[in-house]
N, C-alpha and C positions, 0 to 999 in steps of 0.2 A: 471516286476521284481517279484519274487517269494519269499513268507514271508520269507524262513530264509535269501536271500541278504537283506531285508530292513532290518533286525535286526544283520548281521555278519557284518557290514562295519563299519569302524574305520577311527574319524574323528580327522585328527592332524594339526594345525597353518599351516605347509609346502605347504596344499591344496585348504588351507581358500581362498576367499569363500564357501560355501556350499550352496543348494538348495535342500531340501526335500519335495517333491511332494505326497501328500495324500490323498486322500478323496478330501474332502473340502479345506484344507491346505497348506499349502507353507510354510516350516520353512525354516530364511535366519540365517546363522551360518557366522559370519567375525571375524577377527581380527584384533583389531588397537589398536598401539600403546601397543603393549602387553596386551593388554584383550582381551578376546573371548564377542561377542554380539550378542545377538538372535533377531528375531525379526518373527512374528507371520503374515503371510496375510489370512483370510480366504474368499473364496465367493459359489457361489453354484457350481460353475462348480465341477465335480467330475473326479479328478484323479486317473491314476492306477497307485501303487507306483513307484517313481524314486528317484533316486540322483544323482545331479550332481557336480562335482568337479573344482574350478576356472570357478564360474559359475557365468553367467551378473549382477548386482547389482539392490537391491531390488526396490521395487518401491519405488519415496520420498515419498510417505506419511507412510513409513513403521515404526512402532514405536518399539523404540529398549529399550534391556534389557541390563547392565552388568553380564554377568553371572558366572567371574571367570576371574585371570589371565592365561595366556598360561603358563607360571612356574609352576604353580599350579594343571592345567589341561592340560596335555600334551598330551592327546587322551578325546577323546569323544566317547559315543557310542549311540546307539537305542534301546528301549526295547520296547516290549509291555503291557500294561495295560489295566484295566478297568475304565469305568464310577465309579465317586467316590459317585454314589446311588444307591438307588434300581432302577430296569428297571422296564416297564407295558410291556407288550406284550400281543396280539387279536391274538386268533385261528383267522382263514380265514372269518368263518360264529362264532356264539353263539353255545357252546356246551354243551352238553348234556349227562352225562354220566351215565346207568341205575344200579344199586346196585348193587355192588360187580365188578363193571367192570375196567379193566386197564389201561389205552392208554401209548401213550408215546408220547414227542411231542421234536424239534430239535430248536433252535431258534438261529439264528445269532446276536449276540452280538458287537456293534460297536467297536475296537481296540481305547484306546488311545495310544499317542504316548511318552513314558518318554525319558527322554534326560537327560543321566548323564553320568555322570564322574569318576574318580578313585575310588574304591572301589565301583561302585555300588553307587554311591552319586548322589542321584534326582536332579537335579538340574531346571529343571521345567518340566510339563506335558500338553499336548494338544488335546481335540478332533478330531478325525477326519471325522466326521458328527456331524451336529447341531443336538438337541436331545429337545425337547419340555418338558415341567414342566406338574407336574401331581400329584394327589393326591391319596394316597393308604389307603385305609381302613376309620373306621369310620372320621367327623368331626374333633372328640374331641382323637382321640386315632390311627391316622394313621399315614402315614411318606409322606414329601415329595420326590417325584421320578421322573423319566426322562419317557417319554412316546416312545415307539420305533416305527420309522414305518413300518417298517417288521414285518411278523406276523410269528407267530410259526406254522410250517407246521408236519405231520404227516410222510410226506418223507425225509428225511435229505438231497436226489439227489436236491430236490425242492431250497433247500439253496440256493446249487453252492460252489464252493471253491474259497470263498472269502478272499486274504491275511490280509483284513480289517476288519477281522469278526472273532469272538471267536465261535465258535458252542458250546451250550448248550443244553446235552441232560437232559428232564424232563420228571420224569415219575408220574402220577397220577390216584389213585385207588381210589374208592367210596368204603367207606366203611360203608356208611349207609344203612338204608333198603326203600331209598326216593330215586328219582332222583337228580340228583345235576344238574344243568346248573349254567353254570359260561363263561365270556366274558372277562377276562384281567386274567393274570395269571400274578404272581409277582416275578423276580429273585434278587437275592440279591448277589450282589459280593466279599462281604465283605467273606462269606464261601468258595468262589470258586478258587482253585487252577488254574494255565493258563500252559498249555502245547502245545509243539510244535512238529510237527511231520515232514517230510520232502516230506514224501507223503500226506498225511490228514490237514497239516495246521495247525490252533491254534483250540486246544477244553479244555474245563471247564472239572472236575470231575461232575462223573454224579449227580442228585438230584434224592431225592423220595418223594412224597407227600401223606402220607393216610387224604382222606379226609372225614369228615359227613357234612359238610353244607358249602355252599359260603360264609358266612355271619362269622363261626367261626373261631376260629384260626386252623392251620392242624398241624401233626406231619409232620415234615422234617426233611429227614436224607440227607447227603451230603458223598458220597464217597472219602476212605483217598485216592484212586492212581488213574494214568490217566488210561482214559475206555481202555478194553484189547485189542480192535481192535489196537492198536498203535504201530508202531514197534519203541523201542527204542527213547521212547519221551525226549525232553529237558523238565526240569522242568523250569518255567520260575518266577512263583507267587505262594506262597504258600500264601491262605488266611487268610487274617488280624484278622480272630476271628476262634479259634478251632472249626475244622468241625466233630470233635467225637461226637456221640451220634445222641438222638433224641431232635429237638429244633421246639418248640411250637411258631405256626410264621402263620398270615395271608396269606394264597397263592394264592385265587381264588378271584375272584370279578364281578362283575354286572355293566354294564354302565359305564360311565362316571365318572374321576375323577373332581376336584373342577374346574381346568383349561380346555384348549380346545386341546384336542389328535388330 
């Protein structure tokens, strides 16, 4: 199933049950008794997305939600979202970057999955990969954030075109007169717009980072539209915090955060 069927399909009582198949995931969608009830299975197996319609019933130990009458919610739908933290992301090896120099790097970003209703009404959200705890920046003055196991690669083909993956491209410039080496690079999604494309898939507005030191905060700027490669994107997320301007924000790091990546 290819991203835009996981996110065009419309879910109404007449077809209930439902089975949504994801990553890690299994969302079980029923109706009884006039309410719609969810219910969450996760394990390691990793699926490629499906859904299926008047589909077998969940496993018993599967623990259910209320999440609305069928009066009330007469269609259901899919959307994509983000982890609701900062992510950590590893170059391949430790990098290195000599003064005044540029790179750019592409990083696959895990999809959640929101589940709402009329009007665009949240009605819950779910991971679709387990994502590990992690610490960003100093002790006393960092954030905590989800550690990713994919690393941020230099070729974007290197990703692959994952329906479960947001591509974020990240550019970063030295702009001191030192070398900089930095081992975690930090994205925040709270700036990041989510766009869909029918050829290229889900990709974030691009980032820019000038940096002078691993250790300091950098200048980040976040772009207002989807990158130009895109032919006629869906806008899907516009991000939670204005991404105009330039915003003074930790981005590179060293080592280890406080937990185990």
């Amino acid at each position: 199933m290819s991203s835009s069927s996981l996110w065009s399909t419309v879910f109404t009582p007449a077809e209930a049950p439902y089975v949504v198949e994801a990553g890690e995931v299994r969302i079980f969608l029923m109706v009884e008794e006039g309410d719609w009830f969810a219910g969450v299975v996760r394990d390691k197996e990793q699926r490629s997305p499906a859904i299926r319609k008047n589909a077998d019933p969940a496993p018993e130990t599967t623990e259910w939600q209320r999440i609305g009458s069928e009066a009330d919610l007469p269609e259901i739908h899919l959307a994509p979202a983000y982890p609701d933290r900062a992510l950590v992301v590893r170059p391949k090896v430790s990098y290195a970057l000599i003064p005044g120099e540029r790179v750019q790097f592409f990083v696959g970003v895990p999809v959640w999955i929101r589940v709402a209703g009329p009007s665009d009404l949240t009605l819950f959200q779910v991971s679709t990969s387990s994502l590990s705890n992690t610490w960003f920046g100093l002790p006393t003055e960092g954030e905590l954030a989800y550690a990713m196991r994919t690393r941020a690669r230099r070729d974007v083909k290197r990703l692959g075109l994952d329906p479960l993956q947001v591509v974020c491209s990240v550019r970063i410039k030295n702009q001191s007169k030192e070398m900089i080496t930095f081992e975690r690079i930090c994205i925040r999604p709270r700036f990041l717009s989510l766009y869909e494309d029918s050829r290229h898939g889900l990709w974030a507005n691009e980032s820019s980072m000038i940096v002078r030191s691993a250790q300091e905060a950098s200048r980040v700027a976040y772009a207002r539209k989807a990158p130009a490669h895109l032919n006629h994107p869906h806008a899907w997320i516009k991000g939670a915090e204005e991404a105009t301007g330039t915003h003074f924000l930790r981005a590179l790091g060293g080592g280890k955060g406080l937990f185990n990546e």
